[in-house]
N, CA and C atoms as a LAMMPS dump frame, in Angstrom:
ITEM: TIMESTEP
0
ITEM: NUMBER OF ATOMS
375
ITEM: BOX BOUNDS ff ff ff
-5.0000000000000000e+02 5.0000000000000000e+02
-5.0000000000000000e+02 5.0000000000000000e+02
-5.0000000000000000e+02 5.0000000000000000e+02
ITEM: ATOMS id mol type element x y z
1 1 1 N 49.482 -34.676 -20.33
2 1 2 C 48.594 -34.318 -19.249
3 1 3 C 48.577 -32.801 -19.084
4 2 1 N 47.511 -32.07 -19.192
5 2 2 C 47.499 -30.71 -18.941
6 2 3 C 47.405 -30.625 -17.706
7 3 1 N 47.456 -29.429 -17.304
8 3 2 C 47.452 -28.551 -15.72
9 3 3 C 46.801 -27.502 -15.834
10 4 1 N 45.576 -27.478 -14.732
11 4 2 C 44.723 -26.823 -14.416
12 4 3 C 44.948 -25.61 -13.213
13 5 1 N 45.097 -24.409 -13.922
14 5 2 C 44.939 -23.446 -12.721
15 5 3 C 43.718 -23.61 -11.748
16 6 1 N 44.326 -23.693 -10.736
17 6 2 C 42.517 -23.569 -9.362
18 6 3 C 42.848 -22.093 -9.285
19 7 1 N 42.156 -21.583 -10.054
20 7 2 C 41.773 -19.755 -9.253
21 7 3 C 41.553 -19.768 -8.496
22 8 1 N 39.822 -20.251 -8.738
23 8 2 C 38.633 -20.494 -8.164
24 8 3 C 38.753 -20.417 -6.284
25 9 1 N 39.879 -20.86 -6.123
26 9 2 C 40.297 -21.359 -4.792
27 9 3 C 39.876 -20.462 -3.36
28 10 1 N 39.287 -21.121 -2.544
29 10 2 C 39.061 -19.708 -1.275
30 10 3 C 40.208 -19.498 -0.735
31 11 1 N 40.371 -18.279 -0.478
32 11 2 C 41.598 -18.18 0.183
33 11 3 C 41.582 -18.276 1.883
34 12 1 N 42.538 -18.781 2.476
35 12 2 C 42.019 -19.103 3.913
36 12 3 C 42.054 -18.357 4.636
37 13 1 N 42.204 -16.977 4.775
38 13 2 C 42.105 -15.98 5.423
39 13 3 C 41.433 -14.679 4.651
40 14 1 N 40.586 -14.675 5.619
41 14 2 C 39.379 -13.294 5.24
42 14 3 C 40.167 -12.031 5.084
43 15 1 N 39.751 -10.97 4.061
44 15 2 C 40.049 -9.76 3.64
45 15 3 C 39.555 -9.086 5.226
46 16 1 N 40.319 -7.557 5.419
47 16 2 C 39.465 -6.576 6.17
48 16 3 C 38.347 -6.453 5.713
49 17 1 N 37.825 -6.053 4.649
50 17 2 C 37.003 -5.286 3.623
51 17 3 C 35.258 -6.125 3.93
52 18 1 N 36.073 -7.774 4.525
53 18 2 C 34.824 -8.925 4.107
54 18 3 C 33.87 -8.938 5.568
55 19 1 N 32.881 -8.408 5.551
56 19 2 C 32.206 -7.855 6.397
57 19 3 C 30.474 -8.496 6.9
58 20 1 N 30.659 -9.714 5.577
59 20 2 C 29.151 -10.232 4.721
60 20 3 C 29.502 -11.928 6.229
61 21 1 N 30.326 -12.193 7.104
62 21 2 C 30.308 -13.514 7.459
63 21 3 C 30.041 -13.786 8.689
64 22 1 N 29.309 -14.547 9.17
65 22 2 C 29.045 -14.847 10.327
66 22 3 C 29.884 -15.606 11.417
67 23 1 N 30.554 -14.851 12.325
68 23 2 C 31.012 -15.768 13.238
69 23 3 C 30.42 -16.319 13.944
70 24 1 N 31.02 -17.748 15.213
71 24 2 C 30.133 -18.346 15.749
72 24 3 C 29.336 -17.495 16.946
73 25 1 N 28.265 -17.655 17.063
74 25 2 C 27.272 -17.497 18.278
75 25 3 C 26.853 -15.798 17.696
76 26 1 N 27.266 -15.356 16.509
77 26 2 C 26.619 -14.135 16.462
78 26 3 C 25.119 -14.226 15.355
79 27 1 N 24.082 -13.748 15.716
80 27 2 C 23.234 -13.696 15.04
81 27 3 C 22.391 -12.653 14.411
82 28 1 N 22.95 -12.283 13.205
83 28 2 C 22.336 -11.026 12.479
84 28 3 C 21.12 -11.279 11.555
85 29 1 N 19.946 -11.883 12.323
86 29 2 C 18.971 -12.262 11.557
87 29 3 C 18.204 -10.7 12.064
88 30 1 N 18.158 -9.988 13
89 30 2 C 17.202 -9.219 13.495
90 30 3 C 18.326 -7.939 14.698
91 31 1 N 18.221 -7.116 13.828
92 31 2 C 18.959 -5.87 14.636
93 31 3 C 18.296 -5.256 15.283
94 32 1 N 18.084 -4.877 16.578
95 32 2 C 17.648 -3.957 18.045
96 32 3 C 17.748 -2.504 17.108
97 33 1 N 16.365 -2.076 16.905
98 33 2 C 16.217 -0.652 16.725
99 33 3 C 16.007 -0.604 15.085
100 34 1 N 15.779 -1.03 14.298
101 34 2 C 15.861 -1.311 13.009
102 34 3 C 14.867 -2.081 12.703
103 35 1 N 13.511 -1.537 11.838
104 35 2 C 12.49 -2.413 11.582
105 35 3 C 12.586 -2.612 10.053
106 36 1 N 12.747 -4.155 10.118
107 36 2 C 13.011 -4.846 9.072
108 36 3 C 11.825 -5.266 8.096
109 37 1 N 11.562 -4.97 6.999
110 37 2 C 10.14 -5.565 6.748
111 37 3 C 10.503 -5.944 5.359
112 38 1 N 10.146 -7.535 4.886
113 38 2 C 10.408 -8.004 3.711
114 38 3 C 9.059 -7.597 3.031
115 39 1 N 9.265 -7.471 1.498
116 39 2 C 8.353 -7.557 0.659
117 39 3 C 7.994 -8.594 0.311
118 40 1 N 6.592 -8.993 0.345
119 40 2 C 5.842 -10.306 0.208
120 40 3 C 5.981 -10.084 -1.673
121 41 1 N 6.347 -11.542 -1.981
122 41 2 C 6.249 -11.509 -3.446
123 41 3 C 4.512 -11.713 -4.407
124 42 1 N 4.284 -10.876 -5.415
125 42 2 C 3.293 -10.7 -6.098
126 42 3 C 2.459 -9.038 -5.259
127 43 1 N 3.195 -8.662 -4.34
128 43 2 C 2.804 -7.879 -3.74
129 43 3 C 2.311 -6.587 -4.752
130 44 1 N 1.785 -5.559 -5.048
131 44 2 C 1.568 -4.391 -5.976
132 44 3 C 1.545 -3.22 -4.397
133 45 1 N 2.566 -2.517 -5.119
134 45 2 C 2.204 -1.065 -4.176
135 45 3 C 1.783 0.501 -4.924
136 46 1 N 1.196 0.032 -6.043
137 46 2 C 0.797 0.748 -7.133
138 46 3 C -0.764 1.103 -6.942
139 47 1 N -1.325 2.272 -7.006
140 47 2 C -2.743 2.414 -6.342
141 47 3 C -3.938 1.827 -7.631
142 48 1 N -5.161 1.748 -7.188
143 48 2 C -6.09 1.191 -8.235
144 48 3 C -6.625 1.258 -9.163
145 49 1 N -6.365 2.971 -9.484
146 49 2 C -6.379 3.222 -11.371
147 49 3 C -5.193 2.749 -11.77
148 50 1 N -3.528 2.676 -11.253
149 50 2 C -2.977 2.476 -12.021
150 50 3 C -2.856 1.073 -12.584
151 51 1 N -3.793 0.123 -11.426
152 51 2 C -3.513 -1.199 -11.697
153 51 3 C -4.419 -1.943 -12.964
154 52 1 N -5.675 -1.085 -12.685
155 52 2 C -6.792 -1.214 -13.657
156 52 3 C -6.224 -0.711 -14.865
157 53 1 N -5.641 0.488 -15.074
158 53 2 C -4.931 0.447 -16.883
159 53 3 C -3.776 -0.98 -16.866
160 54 1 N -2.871 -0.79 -15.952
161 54 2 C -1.84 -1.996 -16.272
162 54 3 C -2.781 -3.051 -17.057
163 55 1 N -3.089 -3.816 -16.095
164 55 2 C -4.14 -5.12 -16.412
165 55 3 C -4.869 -4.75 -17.473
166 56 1 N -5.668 -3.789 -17.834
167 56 2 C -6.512 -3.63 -18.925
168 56 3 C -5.42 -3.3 -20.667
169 57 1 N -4.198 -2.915 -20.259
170 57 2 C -3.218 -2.705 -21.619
171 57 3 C -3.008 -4.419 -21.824
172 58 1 N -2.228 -4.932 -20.659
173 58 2 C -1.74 -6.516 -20.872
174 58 3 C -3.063 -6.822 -21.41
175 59 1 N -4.266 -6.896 -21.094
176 59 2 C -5.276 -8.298 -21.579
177 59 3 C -5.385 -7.448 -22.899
178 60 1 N -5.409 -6.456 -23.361
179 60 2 C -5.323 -6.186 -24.785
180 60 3 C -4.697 -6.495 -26.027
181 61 1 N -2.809 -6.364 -25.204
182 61 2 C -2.371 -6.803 -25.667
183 61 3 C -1.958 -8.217 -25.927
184 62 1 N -2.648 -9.135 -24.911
185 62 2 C -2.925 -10.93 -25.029
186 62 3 C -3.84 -10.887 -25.908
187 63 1 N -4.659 -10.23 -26.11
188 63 2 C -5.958 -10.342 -27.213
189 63 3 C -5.609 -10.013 -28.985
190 64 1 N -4.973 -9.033 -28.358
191 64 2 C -3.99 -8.848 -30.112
192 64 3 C -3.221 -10.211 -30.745
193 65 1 N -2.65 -10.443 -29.268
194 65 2 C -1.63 -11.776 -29.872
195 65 3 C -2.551 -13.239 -30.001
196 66 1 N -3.248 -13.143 -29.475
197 66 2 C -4.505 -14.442 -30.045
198 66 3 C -4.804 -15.197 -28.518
199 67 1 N -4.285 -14.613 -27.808
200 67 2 C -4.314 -15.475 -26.37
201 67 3 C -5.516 -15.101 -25.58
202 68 1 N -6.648 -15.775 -25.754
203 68 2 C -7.622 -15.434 -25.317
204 68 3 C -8.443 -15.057 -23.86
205 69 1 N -7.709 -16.748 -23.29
206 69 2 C -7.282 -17.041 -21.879
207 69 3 C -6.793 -16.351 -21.418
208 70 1 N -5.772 -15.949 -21.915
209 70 2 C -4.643 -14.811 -20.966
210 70 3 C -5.447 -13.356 -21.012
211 71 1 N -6.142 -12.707 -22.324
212 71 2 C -6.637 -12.02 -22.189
213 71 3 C -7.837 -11.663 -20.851
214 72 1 N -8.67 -12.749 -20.445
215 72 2 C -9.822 -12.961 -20.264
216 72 3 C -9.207 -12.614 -18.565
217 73 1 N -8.026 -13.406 -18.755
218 73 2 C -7.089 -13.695 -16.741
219 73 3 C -7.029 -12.341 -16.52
220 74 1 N -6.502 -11.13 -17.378
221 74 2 C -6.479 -10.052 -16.824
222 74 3 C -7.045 -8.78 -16.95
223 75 1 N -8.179 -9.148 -17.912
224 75 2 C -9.668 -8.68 -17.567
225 75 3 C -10.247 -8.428 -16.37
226 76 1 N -10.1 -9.987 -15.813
227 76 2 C -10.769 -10.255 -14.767
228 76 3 C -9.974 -9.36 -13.557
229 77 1 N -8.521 -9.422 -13.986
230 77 2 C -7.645 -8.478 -12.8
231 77 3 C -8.058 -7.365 -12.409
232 78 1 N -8.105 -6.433 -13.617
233 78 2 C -8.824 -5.207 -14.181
234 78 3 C -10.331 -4.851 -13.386
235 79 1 N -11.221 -6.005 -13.291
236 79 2 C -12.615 -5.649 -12.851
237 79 3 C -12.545 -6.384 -11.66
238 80 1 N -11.017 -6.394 -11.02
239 80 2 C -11.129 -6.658 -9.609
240 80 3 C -10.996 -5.441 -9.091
241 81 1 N -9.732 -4.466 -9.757
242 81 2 C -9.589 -3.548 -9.369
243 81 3 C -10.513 -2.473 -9.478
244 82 1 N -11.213 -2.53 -10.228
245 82 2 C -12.031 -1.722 -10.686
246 82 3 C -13.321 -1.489 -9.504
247 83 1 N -13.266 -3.067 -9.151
248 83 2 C -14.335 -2.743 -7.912
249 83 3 C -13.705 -2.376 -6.402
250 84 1 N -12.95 -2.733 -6.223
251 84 2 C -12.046 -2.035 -5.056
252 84 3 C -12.208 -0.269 -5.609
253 85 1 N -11.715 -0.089 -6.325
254 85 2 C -11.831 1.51 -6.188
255 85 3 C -13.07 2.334 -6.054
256 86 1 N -14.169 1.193 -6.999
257 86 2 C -15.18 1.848 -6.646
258 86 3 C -15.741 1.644 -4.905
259 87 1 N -15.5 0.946 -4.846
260 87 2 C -15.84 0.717 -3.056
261 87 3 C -15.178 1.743 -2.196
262 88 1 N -13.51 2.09 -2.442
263 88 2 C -12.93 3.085 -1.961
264 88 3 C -13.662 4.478 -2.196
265 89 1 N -14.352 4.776 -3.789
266 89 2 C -14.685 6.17 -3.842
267 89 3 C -16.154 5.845 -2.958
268 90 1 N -16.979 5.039 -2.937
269 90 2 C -18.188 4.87 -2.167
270 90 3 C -17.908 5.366 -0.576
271 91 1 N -16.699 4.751 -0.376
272 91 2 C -16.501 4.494 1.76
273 91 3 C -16.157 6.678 1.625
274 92 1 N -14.852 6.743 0.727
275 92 2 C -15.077 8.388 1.182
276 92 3 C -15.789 9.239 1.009
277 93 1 N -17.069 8.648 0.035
278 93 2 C -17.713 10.259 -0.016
279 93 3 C -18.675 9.462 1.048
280 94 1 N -19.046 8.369 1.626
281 94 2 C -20.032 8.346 2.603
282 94 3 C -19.014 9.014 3.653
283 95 1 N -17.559 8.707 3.615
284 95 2 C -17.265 9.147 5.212
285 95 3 C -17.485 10.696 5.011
286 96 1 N -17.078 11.477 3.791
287 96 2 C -17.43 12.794 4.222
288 96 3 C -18.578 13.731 3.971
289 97 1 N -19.724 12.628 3.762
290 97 2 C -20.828 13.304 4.444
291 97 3 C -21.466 13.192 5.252
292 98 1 N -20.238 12.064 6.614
293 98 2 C -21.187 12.042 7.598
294 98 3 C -20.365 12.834 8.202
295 99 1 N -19.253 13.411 8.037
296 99 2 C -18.437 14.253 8.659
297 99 3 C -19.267 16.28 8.482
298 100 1 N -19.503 15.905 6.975
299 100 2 C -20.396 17.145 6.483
300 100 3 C -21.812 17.369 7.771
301 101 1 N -22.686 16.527 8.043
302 101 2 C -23.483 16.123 8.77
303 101 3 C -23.427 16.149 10.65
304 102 1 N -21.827 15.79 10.864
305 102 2 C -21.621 16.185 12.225
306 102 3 C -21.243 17.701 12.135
307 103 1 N -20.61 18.569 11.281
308 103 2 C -20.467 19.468 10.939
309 103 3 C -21.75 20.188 11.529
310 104 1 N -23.066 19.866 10.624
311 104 2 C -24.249 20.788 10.609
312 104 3 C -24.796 20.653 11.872
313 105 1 N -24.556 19.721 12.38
314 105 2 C -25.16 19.254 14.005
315 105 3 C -24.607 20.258 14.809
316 106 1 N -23.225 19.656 15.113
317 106 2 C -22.523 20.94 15.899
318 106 3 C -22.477 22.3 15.703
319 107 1 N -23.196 22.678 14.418
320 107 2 C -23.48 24.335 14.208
321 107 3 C -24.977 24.707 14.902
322 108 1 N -25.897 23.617 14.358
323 108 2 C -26.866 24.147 14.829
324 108 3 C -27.035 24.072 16.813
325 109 1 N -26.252 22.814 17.776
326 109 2 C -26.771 23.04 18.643
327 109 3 C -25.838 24.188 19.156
328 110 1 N -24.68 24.847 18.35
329 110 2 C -23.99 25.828 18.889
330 110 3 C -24.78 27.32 18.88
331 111 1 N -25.961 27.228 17.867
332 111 2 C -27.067 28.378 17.211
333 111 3 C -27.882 28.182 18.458
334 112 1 N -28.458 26.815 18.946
335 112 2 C -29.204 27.042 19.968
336 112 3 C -28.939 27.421 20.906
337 113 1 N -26.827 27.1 21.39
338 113 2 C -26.862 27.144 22.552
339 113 3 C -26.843 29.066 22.772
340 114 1 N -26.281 30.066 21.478
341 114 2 C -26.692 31.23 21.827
342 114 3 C -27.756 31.708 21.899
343 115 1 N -29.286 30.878 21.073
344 115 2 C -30.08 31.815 21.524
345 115 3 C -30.868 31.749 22.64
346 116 1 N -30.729 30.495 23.278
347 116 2 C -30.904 29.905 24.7
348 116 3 C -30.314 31.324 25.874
349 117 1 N -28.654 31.723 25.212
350 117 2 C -28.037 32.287 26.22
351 117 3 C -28.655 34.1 26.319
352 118 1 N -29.37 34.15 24.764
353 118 2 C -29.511 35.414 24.775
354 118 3 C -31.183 36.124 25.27
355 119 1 N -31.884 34.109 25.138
356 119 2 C -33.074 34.741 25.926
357 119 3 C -33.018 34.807 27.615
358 120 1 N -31.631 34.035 27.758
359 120 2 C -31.536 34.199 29.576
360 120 3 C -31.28 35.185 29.563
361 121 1 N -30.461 36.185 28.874
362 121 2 C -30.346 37.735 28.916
363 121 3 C -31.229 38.533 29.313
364 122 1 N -32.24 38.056 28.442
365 122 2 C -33.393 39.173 28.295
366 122 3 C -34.206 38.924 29.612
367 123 1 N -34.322 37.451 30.065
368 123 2 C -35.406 37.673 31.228
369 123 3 C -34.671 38.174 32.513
370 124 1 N -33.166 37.874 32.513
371 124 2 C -32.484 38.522 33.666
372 124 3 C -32.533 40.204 33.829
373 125 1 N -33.153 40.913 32.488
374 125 2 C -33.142 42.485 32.826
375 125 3 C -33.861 42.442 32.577
């Protein structure tokens, strides 16, 4: 009959060091002052050219290897991103030419409001 060392064994009294355990009634799901925020999985925090090359190298390289399907899946990734960015470059150059546009507004009624002030000049002398 052999004999088996139990290493493995817990030992019944906790180290100082062991810091990872929950006693009763304490709850460290959510710490006061500390904003906790998990990363949602499949998440990308990579902006939209870089995602459009990613996706566009992979479906290339699915296409090299004969995988057509797979190619085609991240094609399609590719000309998702592709239209998001173009929508992004569309929204800023409209936002800054309507910003360009409040710009020219507020110059010109600032042009009127001096020469308004400079013909009250003239009729006051």
């Amino acid at each position: 009959m052999r004999q088996f060392r139990n290493n493995n064994k817990r030992s019944r009294f906790r180290s100082n060091g062991d810091k990872n355990f929950k006693r009763n009634g304490q709850n460290n799901s959510f710490i006061e002052g500390q904003n906790f925020q998990r990363k949602s999985p499949g998440r990308n925090n990579q902006n939209a050219n870089k995602l459009i090359e990613k996706y566009s190298d992979l479906a290339r390289e699915a296409l090299s290897n004969g995988d057509k399907i797979l190619s085609e899946n991240y094609f399609q990734h590719a000309d998702h991103f592709l239209r998001i960015s173009n929508d992004k470059d569309k929204n800023f150059t409209k936002d800054i030419s309507e910003i360009q546009n409040q710009d020219k507004n507020i110059e010109i009624t600032e042009s009127n409001k001096t020469t308004d002030q400079n013909l009250d000049n003239k009729n006051i002398v």
